[in-house]
VOVEXLUM-659227 format. One record per residue (C-alpha): residue number from 1; residue in one letter; x, y, z negated. Coordinates in Angstrom, 2 decimals, m for minus. Layout:
# VOVEXLUM-659227
nufi n:NUM; res:A; u:X; v:Y; w:Z
...
***
This chain:
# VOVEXLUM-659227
nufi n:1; res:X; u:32.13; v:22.19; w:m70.37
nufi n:2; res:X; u:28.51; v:21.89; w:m71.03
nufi n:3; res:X; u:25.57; v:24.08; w:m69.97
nufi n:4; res:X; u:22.63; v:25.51; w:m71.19
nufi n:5; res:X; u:19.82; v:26.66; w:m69.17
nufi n:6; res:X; u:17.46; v:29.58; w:m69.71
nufi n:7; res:X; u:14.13; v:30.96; w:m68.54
nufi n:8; res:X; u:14.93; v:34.12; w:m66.36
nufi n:9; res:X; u:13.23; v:36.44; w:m70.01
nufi n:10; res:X; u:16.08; v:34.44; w:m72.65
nufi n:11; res:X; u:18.70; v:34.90; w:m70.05
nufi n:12; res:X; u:17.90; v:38.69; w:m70.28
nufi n:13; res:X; u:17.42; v:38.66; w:m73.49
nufi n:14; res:X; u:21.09; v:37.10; w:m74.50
nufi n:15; res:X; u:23.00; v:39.45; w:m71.85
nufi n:16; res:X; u:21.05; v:42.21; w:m73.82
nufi n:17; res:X; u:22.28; v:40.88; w:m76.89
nufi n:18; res:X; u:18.74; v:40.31; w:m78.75
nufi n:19; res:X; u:19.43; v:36.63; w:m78.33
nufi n:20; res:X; u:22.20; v:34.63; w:m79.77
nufi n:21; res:X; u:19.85; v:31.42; w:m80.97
nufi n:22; res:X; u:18.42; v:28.75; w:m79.41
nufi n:23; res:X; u:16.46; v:25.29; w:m80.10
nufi n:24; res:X; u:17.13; v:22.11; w:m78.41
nufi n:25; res:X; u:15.24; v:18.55; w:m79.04
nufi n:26; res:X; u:16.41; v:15.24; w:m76.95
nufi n:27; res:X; u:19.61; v:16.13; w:m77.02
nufi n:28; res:X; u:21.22; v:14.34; w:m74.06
nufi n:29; res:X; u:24.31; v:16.66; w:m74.52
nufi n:30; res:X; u:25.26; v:15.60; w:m77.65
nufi n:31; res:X; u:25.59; v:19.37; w:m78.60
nufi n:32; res:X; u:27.79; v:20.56; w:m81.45
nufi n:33; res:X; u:29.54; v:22.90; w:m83.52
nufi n:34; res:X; u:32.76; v:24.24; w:m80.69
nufi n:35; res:X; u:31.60; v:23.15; w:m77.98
nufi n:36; res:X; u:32.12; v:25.42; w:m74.99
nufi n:37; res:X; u:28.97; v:26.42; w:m72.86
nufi n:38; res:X; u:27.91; v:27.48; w:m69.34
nufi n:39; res:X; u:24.79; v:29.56; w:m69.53
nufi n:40; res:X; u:22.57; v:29.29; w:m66.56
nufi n:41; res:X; u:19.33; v:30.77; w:m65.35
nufi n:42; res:X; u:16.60; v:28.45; w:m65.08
nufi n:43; res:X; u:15.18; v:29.20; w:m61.46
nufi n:44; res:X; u:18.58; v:30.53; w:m59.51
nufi n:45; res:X; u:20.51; v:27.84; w:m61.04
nufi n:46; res:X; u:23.09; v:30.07; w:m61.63
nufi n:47; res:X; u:25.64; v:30.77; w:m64.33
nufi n:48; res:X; u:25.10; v:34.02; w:m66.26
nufi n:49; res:X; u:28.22; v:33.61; w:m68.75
nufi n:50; res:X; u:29.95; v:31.58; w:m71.16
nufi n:51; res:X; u:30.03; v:31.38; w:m74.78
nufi n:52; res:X; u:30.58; v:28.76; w:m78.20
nufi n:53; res:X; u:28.41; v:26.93; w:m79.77
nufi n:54; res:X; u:29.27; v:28.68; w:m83.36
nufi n:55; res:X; u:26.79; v:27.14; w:m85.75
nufi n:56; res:X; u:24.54; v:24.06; w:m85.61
nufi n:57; res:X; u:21.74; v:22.65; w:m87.87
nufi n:58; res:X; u:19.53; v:20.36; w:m86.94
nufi n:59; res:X; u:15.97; v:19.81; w:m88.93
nufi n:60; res:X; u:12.82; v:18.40; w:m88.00
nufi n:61; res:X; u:9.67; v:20.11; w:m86.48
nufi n:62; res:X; u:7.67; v:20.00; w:m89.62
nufi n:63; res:X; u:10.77; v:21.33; w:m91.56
nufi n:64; res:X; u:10.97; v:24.90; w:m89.48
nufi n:65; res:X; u:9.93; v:27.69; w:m92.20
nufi n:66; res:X; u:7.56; v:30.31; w:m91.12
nufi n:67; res:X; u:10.57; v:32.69; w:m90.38
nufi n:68; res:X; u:12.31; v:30.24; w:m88.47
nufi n:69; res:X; u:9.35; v:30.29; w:m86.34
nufi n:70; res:X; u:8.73; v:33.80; w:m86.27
nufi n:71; res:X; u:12.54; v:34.48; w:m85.45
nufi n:72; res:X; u:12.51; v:31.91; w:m82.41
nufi n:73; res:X; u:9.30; v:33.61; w:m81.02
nufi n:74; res:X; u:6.47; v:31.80; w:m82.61
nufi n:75; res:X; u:3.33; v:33.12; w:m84.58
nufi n:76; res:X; u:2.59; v:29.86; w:m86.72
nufi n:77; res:X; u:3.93; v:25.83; w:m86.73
nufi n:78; res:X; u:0.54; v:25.61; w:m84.05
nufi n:79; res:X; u:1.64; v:27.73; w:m81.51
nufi n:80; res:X; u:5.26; v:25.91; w:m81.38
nufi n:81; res:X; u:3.64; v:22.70; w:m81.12
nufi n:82; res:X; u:1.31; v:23.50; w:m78.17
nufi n:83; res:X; u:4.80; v:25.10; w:m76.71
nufi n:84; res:X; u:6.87; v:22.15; w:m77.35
nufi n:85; res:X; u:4.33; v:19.89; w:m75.94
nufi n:86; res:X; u:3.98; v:21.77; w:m72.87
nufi n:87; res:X; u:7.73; v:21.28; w:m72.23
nufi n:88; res:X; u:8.02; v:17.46; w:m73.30
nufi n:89; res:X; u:5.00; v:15.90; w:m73.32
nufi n:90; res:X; u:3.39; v:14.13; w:m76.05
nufi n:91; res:X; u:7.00; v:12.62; w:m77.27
nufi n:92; res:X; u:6.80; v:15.73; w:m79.97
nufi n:93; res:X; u:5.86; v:15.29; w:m83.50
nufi n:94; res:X; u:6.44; v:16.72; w:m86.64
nufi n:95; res:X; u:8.99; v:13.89; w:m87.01
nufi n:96; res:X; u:10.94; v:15.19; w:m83.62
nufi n:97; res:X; u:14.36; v:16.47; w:m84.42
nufi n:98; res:X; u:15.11; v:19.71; w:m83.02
nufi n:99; res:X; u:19.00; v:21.53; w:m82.44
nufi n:100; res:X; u:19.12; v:24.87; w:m83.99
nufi n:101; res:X; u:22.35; v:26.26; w:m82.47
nufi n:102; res:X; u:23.90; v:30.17; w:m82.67
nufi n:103; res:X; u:26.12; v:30.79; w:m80.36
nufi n:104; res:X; u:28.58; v:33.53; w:m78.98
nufi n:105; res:X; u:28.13; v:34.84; w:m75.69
nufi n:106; res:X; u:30.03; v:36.60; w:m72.39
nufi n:107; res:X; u:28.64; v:37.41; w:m69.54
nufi n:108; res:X; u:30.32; v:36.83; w:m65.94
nufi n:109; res:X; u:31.66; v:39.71; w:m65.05
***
């Protein structure tokens, strides 16, 4: 089973059920539509629930429509980029493929 980890403020967010989206880039999972998932908080390391991967698309940065951005959190294609960046250095471009994956979720009980 594969796992996906999550700040401690998305973990809360998907057991609240606000959250049922999430990007990936440099997939090393090899994420995809079925796949069974672990989700696990960021800091405690520990699982939170389970869930499917139930759609997958995958686009590149510069592809990402203003809603796309607004529904993942972001104001503008700017703020996303100095986000991204933060989290994986200066491999990100508008080139960089990123995962855009809904998923169900259940948390442990």
């Amino acid at each position: 089973m594969k796992s996906l980890k999550f700040t401690p403020e998305l973990s809360a967010q998907i057991c609240a059920g606000t959250k049922n989206t999430t990007w990936r880039v440099f997939d090393d999972k090899d994420l995809s539509t079925g796949d069974e998932l672990v989700f696990i908080h960021k800091e405690t390391r520990e699982a939170f629930g389970r869930g499917v991967i139930e759609e997958l698309s995958v686009k590149k940065l510069a592809a990402l429509t203003p809603d796309e951005l607004r529904e993942h959190g972001y104001k503008d294609c700017g703020e996303m980029y100095t986000a991204f960046t933060t989290f994986y250095g200066d491999k990100i471009s508008p080139q960089t493929e990123v995962k855009i994956i809904t998923f169900s979720f259940k948390p442990n009980k």
